[in-house]
Kinemage of the C-alpha trace (Angstrom):
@kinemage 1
@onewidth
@group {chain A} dominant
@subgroup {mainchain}
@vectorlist {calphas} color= white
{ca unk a 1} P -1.522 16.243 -15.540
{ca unk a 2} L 1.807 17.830 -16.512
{ca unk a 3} L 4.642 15.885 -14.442
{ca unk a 4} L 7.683 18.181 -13.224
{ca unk a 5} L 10.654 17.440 -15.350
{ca unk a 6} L 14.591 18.511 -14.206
{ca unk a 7} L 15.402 20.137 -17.850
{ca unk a 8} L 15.695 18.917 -21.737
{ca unk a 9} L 16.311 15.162 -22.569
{ca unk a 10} L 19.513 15.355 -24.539
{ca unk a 11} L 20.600 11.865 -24.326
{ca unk a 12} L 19.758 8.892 -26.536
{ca unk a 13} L 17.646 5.697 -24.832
{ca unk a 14} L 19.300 2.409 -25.412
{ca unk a 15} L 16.455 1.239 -25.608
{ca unk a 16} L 13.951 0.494 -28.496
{ca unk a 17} L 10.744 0.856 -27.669
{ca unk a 18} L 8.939 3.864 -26.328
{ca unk a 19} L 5.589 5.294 -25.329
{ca unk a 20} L 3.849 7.618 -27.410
{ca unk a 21} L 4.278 10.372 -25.054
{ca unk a 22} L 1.112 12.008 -26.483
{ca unk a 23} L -1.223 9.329 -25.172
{ca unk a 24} L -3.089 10.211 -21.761
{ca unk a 25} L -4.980 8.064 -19.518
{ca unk a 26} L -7.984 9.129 -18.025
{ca unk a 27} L -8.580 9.137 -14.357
{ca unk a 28} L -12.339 8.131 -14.794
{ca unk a 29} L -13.331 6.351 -17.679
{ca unk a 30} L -17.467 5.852 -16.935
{ca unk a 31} L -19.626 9.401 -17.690
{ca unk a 32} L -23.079 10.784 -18.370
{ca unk a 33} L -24.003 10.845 -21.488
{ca unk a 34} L -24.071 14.518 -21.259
{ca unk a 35} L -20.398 14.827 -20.095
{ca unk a 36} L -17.761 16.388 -22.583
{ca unk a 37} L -15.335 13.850 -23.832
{ca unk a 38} L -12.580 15.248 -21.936
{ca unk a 39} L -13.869 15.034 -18.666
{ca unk a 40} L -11.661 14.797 -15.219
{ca unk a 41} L -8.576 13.815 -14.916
{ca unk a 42} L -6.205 12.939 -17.758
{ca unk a 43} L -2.667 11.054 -16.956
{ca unk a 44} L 0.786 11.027 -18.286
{ca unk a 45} L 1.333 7.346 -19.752
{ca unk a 46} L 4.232 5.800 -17.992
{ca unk a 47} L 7.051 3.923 -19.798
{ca unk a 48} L 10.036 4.424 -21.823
{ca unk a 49} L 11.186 7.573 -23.326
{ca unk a 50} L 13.056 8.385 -26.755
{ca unk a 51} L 15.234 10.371 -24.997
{ca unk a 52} L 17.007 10.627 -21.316
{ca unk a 53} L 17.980 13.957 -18.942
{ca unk a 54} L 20.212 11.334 -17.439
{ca unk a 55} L 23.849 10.006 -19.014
{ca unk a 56} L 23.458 6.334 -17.938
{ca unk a 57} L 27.371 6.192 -17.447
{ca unk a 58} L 27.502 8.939 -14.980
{ca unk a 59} L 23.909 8.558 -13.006
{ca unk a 60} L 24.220 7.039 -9.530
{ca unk a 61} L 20.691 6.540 -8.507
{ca unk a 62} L 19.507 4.993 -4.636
{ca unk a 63} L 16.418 2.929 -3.213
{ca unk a 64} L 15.155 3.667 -0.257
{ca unk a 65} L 12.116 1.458 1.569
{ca unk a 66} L 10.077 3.034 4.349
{ca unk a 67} L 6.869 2.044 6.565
{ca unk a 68} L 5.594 -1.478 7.427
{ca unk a 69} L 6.452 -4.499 5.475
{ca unk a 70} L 4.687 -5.499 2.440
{ca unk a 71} L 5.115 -8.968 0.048
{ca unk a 72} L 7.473 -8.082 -2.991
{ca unk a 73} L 9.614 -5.184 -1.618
{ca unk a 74} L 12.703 -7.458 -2.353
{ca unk a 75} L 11.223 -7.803 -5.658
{ca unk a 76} L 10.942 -4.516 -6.490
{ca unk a 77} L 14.291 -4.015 -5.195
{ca unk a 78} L 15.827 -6.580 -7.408
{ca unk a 79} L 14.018 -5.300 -10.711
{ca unk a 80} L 14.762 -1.276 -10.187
{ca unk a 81} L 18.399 -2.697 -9.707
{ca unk a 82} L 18.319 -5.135 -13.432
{ca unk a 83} L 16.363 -2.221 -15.212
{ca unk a 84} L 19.059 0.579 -14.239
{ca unk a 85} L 21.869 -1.958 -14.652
{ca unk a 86} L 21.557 -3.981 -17.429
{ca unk a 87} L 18.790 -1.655 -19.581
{ca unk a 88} L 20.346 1.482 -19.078
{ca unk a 89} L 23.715 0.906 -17.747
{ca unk a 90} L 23.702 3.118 -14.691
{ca unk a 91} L 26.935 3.463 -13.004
{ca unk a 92} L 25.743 2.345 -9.493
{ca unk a 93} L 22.847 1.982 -7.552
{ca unk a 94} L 22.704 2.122 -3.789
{ca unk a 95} L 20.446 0.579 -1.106
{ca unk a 96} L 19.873 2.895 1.745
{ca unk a 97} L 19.459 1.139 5.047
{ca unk a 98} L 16.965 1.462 7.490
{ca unk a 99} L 14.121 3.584 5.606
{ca unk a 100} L 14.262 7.649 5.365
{ca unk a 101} L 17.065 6.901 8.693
{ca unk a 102} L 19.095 5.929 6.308
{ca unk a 103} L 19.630 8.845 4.709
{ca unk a 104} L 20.993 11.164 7.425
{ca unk a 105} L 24.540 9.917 8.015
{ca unk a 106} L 24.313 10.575 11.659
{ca unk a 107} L 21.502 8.265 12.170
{ca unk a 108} L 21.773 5.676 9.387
{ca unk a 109} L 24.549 3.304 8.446
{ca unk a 110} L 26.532 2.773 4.572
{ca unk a 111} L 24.023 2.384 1.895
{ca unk a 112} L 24.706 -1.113 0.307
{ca unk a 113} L 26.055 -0.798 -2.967
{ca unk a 114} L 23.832 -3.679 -5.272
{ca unk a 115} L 25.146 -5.881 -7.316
{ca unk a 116} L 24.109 -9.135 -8.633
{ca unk a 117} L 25.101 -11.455 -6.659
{ca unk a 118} L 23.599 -9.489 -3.551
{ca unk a 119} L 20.032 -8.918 -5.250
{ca unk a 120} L 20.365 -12.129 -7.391
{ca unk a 121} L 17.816 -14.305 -5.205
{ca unk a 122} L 16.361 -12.183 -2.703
{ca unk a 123} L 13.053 -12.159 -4.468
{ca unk a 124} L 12.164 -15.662 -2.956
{ca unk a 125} L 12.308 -14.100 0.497
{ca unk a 126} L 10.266 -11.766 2.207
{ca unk a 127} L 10.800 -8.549 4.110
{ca unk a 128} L 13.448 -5.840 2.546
{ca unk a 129} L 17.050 -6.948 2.504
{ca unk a 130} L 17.565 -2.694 3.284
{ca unk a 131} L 15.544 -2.770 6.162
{ca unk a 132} L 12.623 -0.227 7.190
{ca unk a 133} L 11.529 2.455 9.685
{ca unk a 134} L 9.125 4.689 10.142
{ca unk a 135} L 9.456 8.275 10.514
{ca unk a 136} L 10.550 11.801 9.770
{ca unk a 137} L 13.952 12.689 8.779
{ca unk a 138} L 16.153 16.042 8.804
{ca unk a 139} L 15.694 16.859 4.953
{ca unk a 140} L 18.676 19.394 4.666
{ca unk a 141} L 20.667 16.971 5.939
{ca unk a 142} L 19.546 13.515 3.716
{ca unk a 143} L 19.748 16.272 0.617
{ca unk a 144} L 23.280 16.939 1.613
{ca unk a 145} L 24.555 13.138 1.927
{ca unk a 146} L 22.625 12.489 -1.636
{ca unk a 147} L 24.511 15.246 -3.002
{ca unk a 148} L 27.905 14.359 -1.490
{ca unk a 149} L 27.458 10.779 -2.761
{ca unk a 150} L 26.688 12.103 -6.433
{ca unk a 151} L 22.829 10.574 -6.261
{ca unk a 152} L 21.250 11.723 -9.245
{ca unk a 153} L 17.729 9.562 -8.723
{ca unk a 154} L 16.520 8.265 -5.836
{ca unk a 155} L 13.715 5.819 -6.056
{ca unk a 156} L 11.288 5.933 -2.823
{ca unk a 157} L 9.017 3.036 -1.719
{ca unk a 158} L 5.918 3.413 0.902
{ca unk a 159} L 2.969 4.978 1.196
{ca unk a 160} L 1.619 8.279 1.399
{ca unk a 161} L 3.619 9.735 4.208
{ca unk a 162} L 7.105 8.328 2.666
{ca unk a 163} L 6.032 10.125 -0.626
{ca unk a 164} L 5.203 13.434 0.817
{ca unk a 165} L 8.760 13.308 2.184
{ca unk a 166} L 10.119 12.336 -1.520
{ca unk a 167} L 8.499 15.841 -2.918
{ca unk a 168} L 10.170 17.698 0.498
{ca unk a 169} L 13.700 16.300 -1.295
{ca unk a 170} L 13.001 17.094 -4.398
{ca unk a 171} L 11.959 20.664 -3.243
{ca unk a 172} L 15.334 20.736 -0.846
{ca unk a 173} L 17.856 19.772 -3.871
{ca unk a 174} L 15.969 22.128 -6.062
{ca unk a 175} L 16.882 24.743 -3.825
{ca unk a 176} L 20.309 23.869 -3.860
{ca unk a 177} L 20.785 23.544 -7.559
{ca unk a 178} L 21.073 19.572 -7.546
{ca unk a 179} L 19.413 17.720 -10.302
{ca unk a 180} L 17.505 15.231 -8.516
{ca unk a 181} L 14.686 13.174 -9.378
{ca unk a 182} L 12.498 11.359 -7.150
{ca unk a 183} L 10.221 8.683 -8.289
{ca unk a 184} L 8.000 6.958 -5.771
{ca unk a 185} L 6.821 3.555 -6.273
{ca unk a 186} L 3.652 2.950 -4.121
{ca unk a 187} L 3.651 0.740 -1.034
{ca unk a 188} L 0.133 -0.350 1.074
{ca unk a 189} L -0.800 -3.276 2.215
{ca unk a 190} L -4.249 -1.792 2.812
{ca unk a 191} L -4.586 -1.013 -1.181
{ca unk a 192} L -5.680 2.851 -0.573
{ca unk a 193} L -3.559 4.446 -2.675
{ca unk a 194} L -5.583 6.752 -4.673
{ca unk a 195} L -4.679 6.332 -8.801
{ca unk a 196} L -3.774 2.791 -7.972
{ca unk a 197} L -6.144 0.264 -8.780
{ca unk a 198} L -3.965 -2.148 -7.122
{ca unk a 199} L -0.666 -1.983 -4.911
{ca unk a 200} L 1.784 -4.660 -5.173
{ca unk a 201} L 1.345 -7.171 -2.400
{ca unk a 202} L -2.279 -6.740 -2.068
{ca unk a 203} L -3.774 -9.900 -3.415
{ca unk a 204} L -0.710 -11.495 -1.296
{ca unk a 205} L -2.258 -10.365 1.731
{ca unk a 206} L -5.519 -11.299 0.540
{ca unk a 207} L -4.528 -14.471 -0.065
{ca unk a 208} L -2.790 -15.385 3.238
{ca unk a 209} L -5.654 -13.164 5.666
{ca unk a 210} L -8.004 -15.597 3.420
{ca unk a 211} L -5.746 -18.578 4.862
{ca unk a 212} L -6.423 -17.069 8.360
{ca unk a 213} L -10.426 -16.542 8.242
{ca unk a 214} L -10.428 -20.557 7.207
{ca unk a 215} L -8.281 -21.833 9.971
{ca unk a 216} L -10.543 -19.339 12.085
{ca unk a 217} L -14.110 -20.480 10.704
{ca unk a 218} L -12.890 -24.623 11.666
{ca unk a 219} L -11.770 -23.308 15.002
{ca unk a 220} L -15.478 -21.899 15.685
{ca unk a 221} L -17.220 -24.856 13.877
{ca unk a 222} L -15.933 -27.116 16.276
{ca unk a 223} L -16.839 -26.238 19.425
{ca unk a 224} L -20.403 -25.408 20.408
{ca unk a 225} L -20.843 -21.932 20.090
{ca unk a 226} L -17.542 -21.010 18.373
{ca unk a 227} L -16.817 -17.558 17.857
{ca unk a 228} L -13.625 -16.514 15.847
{ca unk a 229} L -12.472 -12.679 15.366
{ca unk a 230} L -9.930 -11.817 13.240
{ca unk a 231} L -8.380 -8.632 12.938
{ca unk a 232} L -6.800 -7.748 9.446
{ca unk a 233} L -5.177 -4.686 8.157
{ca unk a 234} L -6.760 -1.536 7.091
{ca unk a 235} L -6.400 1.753 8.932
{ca unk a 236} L -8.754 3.633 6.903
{ca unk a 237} L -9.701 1.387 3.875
{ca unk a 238} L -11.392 -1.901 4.298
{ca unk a 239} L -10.379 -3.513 0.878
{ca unk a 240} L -8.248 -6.375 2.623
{ca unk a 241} L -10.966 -7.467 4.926
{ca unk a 242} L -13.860 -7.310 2.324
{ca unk a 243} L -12.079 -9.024 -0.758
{ca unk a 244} L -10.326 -11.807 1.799
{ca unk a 245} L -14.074 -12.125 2.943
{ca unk a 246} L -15.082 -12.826 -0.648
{ca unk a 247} L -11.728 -14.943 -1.328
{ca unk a 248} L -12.376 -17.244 1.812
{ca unk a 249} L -16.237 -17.365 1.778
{ca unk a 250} L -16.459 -18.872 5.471
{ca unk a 251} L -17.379 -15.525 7.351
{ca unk a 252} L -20.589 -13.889 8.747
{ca unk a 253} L -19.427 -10.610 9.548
{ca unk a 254} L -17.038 -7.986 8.132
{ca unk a 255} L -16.725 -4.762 9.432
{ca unk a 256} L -14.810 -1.775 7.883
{ca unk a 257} L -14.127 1.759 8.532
{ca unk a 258} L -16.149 3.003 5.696
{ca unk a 259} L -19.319 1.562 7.225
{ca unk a 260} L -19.748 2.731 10.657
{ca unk a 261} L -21.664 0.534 12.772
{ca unk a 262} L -24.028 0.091 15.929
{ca unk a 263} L -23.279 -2.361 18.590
{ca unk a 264} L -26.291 -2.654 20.788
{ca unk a 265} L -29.829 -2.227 19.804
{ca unk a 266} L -32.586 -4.606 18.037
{ca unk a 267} L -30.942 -3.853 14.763
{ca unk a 268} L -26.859 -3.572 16.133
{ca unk a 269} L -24.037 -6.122 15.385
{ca unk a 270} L -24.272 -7.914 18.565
{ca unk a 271} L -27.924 -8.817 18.178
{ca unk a 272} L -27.295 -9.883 14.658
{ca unk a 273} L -24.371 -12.109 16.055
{ca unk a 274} L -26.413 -13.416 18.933
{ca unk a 275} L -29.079 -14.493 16.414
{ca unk a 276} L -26.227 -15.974 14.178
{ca unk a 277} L -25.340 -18.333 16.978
{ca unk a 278} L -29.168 -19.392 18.477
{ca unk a 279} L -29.598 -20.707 14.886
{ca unk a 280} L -26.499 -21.825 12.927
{ca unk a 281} L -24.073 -22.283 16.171
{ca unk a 282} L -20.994 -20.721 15.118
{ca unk a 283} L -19.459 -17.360 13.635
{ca unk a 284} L -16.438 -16.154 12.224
{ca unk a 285} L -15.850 -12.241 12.057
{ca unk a 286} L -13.331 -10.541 9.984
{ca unk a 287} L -12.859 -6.783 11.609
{ca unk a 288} L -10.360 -3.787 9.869
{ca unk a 289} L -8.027 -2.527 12.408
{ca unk a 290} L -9.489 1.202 11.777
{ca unk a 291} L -13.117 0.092 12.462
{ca unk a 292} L -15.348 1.306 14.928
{ca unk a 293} L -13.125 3.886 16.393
{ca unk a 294} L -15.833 6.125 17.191
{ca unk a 295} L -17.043 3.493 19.483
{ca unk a 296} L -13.997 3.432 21.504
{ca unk a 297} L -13.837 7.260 21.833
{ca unk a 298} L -10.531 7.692 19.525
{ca unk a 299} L -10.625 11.620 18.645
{ca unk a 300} L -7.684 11.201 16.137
{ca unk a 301} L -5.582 13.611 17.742
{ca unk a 302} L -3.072 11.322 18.691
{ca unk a 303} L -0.377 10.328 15.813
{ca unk a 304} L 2.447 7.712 15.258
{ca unk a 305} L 6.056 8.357 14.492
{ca unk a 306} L 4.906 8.588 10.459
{ca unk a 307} L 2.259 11.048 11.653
{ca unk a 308} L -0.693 8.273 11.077
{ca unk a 309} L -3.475 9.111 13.356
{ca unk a 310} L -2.782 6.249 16.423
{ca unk a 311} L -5.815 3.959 16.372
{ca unk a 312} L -7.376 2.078 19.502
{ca unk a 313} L -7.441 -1.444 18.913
{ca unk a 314} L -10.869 -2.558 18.117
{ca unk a 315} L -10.248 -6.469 18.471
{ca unk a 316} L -9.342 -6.604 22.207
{ca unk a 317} L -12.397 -4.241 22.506
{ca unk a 318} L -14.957 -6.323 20.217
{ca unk a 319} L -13.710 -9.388 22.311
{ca unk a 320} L -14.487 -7.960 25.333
{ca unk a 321} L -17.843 -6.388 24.037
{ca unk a 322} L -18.823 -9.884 22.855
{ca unk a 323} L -18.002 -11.893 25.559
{ca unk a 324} L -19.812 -9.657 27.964
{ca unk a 325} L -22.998 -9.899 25.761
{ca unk a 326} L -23.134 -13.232 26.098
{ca unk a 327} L -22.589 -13.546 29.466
{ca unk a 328} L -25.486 -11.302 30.333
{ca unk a 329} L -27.417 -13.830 28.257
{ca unk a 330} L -26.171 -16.331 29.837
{ca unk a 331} L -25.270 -18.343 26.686
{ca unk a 332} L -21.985 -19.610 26.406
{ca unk a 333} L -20.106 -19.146 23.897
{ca unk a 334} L -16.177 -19.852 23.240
{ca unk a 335} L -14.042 -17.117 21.536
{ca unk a 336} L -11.383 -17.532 19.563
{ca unk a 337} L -9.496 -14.179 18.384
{ca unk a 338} L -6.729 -14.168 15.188
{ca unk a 339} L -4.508 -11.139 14.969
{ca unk a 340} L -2.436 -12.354 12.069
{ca unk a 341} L -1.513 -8.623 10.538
{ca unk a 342} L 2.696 -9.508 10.872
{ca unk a 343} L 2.127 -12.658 10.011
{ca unk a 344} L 0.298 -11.417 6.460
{ca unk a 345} L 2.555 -8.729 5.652
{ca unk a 346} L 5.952 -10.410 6.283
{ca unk a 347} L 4.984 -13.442 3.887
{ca unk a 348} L 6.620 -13.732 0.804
{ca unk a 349} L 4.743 -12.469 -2.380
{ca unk a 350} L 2.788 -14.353 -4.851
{ca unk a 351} L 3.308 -14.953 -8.787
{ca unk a 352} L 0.776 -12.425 -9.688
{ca unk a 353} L 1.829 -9.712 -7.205
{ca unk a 354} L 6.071 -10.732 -8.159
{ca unk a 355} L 4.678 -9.698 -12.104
{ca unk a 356} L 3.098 -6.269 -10.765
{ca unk a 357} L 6.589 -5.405 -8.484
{ca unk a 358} L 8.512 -6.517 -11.605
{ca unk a 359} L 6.398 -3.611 -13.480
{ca unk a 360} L 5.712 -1.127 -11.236
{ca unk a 361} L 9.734 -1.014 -11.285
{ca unk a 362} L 10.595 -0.919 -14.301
{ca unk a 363} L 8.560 2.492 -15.008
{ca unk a 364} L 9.663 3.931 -12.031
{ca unk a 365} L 13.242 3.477 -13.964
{ca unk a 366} L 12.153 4.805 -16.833
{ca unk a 367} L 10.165 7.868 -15.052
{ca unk a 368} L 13.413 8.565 -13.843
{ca unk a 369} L 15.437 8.099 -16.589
{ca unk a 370} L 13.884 11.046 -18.712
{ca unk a 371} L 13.989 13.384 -15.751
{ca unk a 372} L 10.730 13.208 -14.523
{ca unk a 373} L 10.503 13.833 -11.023
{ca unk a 374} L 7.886 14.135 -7.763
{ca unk a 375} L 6.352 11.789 -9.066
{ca unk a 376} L 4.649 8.141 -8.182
{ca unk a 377} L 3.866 5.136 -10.189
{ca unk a 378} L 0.199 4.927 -10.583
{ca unk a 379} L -2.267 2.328 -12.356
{ca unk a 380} L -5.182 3.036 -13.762
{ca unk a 381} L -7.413 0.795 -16.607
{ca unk a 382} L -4.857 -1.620 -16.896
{ca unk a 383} L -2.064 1.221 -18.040
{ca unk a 384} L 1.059 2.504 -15.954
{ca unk a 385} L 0.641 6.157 -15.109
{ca unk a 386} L 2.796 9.324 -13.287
{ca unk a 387} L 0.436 11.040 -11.120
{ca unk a 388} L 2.138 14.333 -9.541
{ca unk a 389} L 3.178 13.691 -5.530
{ca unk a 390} L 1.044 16.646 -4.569
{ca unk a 391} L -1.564 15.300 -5.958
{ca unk a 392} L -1.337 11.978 -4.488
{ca unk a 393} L -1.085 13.537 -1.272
{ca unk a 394} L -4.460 15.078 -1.326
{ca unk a 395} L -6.781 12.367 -2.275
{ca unk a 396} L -8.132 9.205 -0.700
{ca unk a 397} L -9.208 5.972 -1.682
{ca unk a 398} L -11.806 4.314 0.105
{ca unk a 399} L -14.063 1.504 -0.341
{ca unk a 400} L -17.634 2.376 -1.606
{ca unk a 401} L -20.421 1.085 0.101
{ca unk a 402} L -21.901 1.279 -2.802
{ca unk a 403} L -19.852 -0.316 -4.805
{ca unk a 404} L -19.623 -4.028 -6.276
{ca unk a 405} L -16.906 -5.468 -3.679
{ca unk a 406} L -19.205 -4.500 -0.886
{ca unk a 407} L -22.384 -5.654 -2.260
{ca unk a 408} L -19.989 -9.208 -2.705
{ca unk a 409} L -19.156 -9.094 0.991
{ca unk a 410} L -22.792 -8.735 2.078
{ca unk a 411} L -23.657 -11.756 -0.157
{ca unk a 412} L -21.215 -14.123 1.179
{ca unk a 413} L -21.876 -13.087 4.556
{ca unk a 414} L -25.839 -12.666 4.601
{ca unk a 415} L -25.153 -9.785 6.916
{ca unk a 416} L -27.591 -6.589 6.763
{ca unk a 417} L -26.081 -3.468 4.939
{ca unk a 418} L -25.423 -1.742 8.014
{ca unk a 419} L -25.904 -2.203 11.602
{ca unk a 420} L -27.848 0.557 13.162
């Protein structure tokens, strides 16, 4: 995949290591034996270049978060600002307030100009010390304000939607003549980023919803006919719910988007539930927020202010949906329901995931650096990668039912493959 570049690298690195810019990374690495070698995808190898498009002294580059919350933004903050500081000696760096807002002058406040005493400890807290939002914003008029403030590169952190609107800036100051490049560094808390095995702040989450479906399993263990539902994250991709399933190994059910699913019938969920209790007295069920929407009639046609399709909420409606099948069987039961989703993705970040901010960082800087631009940090195989914002844009990652992680869920659960 050939990355879009804003003209020659004339400039020395100060650094002294580099990536063999030769090297690609391909998207699949698994192929029939009657495949050529050079099958699918093959990636641009992220890292440092020999050679800059930027003059460190005179590049001015800003940071931008957007969308929910996520552990290790402040990390990621805090590294792009030490890598553009102190490894390439950038003249400033800016922190634009309030997300994409931020960037429109009539909407959004002064950027915060970093230094390091502001960024020096903020990785131990969680959140974004520039604030978030969701949202469009007028693109002539953020291009304008970069260009009046001199921003040569301006690093963008979220998810899909806040990419898409990184490539619409790129576009805007092409038009206009400005050099600008835009590196996106990618943000979900639901891990469905396609080209990235893992997003930073995943295994966070996992962690803490993992927390969550323990406190929930002793809550239904001790009372007579417990029942605990927990909603967790995952509007379209169920790889928090099934991997905090694995990580907790105390629930019965998980459902996901990926696996649609049959309430009533000999063979639906609520049978399987009602037999769970007759014989072992308690459950604990772990639901994805983008579950079962067909069940509650949600067409899709209905979007949020980032232009996500609004879901219905499934928990209030699989609470409701249990409780009356039990009451028409006239077995009591007691529910307990968990909605931790702010509570998971305001917590601060773990070692692991404060190691993967640290690096996804640190290539963004570099990606931007030599010039590249629309462009977003990927991972793939263990190895840094740009993958093209267009491209990004037009793929999805979802969880295979097929796949190892599910076949894990549906051993620690004992729960059928599908209910139908």
């Amino acid at each position: 995949m050939n990355i879009p570049v804003l003209g020659a690298a004339r400039f020395p690195s100060p650094l002294e290591r580099w990536v063999n810019e030769s090297e690609r990374v391909p998207a699949t690495i698994l192929h029939t034996a009657d495949a050529p070698p050079d099958a699918g995808l093959l990636f641009e190898l992220a890292g440092a270049r020999k050679s800059l498009f930027f003059h460190p002294p005179e590049t001015r580059a800003g940071i931008v978060t957007c969308g929910g919350l996520c552990p290790g933004l402040n990390d990621v903050i805090r590294s792009l600002f030490f890598e553009m500081h102190h490894a390439y000696g950038v003249k400033e760096v800016l922190g634009f307030r309030w997300g994409y807002q931020g960037l429109d002058p009539e909407h959004g406040g002064e950027p915060l100009v970093l230094t390091h005493e502001i960024v020096d400890r903020i990785h131990l807290q969680a959140g974004t010390i520039l604030g978030t939002s969701r949202g469009p914003v007028d693109k002539a008029r953020a291009v304008e304000n970069l260009i009046r403030r001199g921003i040569n590169i301006l690093f963008t952190i979220g998810g899909d939607g806040t990419q898409r609107g990184g490539r619409e800036f790129f576009e805007e100051a092409q038009k206009r003549g400005h050099a600008l490049s835009v590196v996106g560094i990618p943000k979900t808390i639901d891990n469905d980023i396609p080209f990235v095995a893992r997003s930073f702040g995943f295994l966070t989450a996992v962690q803490e919803a993992a927390k969550v479906l323990q406190r929930a399993h002793t809550e239904a263990s001790s009372v007579q006919n417990g029942i605990a539902l927990v909603k967790l994250m995952g509007r379209h991709a169920g790889f928090l719910a099934a991997e905090a399933t694995v990580a907790s190994q105390e629930v019965n059910f998980t459902l996901i988007p990926e696996v649609p699913f049959r309430l009533e019938g000999e063979r639906g969920f609520l049978a399987a539930l009602e037999q769970r209790i007759v014989e072992r007295g308690h459950a604990v069920i772990a639901v994805a927020e983008g579950s079962g929407q067909e069940l509650l009639g949600n067409t899709g046609n209905e979007r949020d202010a980032s232009g996500n399709v609004r879901l219905s909420d499934i928990g209030f409606f699989l609470r409701e949906k249990i409780e009356e099948w039990f009451r028409t069987r006239t077995i009591p039961v007691v529910m307990r329901y968990f909605d931790p989703g702010y509570i998971v993705r305001s917590s601060p970040d773990n070692a692991e995931d404060a190691v993967l901010c640290d690096a996804f960082a640190r290539h963004a800087a570099h990606a931007a650096m030599a010039g590249k631009t629309g462009v977003v940090i990927g991972l793939l195989h263990d190895r840094f990668i740009h993958v093209p914002i267009e491209l990004l844009t037009t793929q999805q990652k979802r969880l295979d039912p097929d796949s190892t992680v599910w076949s894990a869920v549906l051993s620690a659960t004992g729960q059928p493959h599908r209910f139908e």
